[in-house]
C-alpha positions as CSV (number, residue, x, y, z in Angstrom):
1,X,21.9,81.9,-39.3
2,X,22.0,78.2,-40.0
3,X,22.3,75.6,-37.5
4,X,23.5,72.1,-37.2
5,X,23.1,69.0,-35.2
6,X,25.0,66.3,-35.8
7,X,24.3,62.7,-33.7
8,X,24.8,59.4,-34.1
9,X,28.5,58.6,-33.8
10,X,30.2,56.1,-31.2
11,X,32.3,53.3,-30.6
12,X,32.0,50.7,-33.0
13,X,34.6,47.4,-34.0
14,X,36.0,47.0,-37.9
15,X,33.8,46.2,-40.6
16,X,30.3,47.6,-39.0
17,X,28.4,50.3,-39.8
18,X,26.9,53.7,-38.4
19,X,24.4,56.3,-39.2
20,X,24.8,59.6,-39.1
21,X,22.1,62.2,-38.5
22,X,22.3,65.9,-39.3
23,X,19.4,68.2,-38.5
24,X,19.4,71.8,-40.1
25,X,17.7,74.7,-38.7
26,X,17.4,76.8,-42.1
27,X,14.3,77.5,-44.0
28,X,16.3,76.7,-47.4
29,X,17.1,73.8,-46.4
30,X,16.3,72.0,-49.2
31,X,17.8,74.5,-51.5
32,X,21.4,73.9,-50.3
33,X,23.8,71.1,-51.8
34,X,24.9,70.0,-48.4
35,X,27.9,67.9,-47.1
36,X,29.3,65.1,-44.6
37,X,33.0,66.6,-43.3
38,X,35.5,64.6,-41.0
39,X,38.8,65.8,-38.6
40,X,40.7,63.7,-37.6
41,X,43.2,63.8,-34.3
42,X,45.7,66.1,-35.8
43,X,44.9,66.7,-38.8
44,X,42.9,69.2,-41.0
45,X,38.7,69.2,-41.6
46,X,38.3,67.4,-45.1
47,X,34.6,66.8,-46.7
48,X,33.7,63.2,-47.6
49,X,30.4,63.2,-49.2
50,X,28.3,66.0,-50.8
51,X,24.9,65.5,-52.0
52,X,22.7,68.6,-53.9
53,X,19.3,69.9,-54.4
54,X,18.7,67.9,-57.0
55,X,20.1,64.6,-55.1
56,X,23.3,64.2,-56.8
57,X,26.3,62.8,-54.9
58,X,29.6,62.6,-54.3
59,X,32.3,61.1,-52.3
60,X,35.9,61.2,-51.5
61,X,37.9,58.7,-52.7
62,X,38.7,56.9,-49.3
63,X,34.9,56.4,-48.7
64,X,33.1,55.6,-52.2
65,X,31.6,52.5,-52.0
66,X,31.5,52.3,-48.2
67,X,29.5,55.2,-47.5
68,X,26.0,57.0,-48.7
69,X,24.9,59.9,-48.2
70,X,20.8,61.0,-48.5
71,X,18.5,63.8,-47.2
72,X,15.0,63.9,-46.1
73,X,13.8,67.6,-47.1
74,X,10.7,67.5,-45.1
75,X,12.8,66.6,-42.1
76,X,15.4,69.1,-43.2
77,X,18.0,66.1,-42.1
78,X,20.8,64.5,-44.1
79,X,21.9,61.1,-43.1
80,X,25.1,59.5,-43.4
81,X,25.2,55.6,-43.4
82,X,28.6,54.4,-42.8
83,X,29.4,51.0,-43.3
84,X,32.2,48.7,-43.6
85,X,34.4,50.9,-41.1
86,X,37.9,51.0,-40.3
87,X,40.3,52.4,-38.1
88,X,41.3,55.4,-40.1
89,X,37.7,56.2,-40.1
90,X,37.8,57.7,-36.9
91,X,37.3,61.1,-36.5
92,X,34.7,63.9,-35.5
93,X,32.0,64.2,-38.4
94,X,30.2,67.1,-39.1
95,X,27.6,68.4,-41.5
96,X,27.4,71.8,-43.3
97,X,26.6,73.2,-46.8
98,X,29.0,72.2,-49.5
99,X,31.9,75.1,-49.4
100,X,31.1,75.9,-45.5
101,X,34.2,77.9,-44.6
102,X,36.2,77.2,-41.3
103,X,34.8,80.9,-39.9
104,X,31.1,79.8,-41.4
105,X,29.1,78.6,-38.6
106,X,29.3,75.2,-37.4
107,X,27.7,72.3,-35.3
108,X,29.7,70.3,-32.5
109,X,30.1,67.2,-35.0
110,X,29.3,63.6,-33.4
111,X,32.3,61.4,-32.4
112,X,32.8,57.8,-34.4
113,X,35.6,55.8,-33.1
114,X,36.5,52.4,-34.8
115,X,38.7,50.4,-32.9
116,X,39.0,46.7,-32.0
């Protein structure tokens, strides 16, 4: 079964930046396309950048241009570098592979806050 460990949220003002780190216990790691998802207080768990074996992304349209997402296969990690942030940002981001299901399982997601 895979597993995944999110870090490197927190509290951070409008207009800087975070990275996100997701470790993946899986031995095809670097077979999967793999994903950055976000909830929000209230409101239902929506994916906002996707990136596949073969390095291709993709991002939701409320992040292009603000946010990147890579992987480092030999680390079996996919990063998340957020920047220019802003309020509506905030939410609890996790990572899975692209298509993860709500019952798949899932890591405890890292917190980023953006708040003046």
């Amino acid at each position: 079964q895979v597993q995944f460990v999110e870090s490197g949220g927190g509290l951070v003002q409008p207009g800087e930046s975070l990275t996100l780190s997701c470790v993946v216990d899986g031995s095809a790691f670097s077979t999967y396309a793999m994903a950055w998802y976000r909830q929000a207080p209230g409101k239902g768990r929506e994916s906002v950048a996707i990136i596949n074996n073969e390095y291709s992304t993709n991002y939701a349209a409320s992040v292009k241009g603000r946010f990147t997402i890579s992987r480092d296969n030999a680390k079996n990690t996919v990063y998340l570098q957020m920047n220019s942030l802003q309020p509506e940002d905030t939410a609890v981001y996790f990572c899975n592979q692209f298509g993860a299901s709500l019952v798949s399982p899932w890591g405890q997601g890292t917190q980023v806050t953006v708040s003046s």
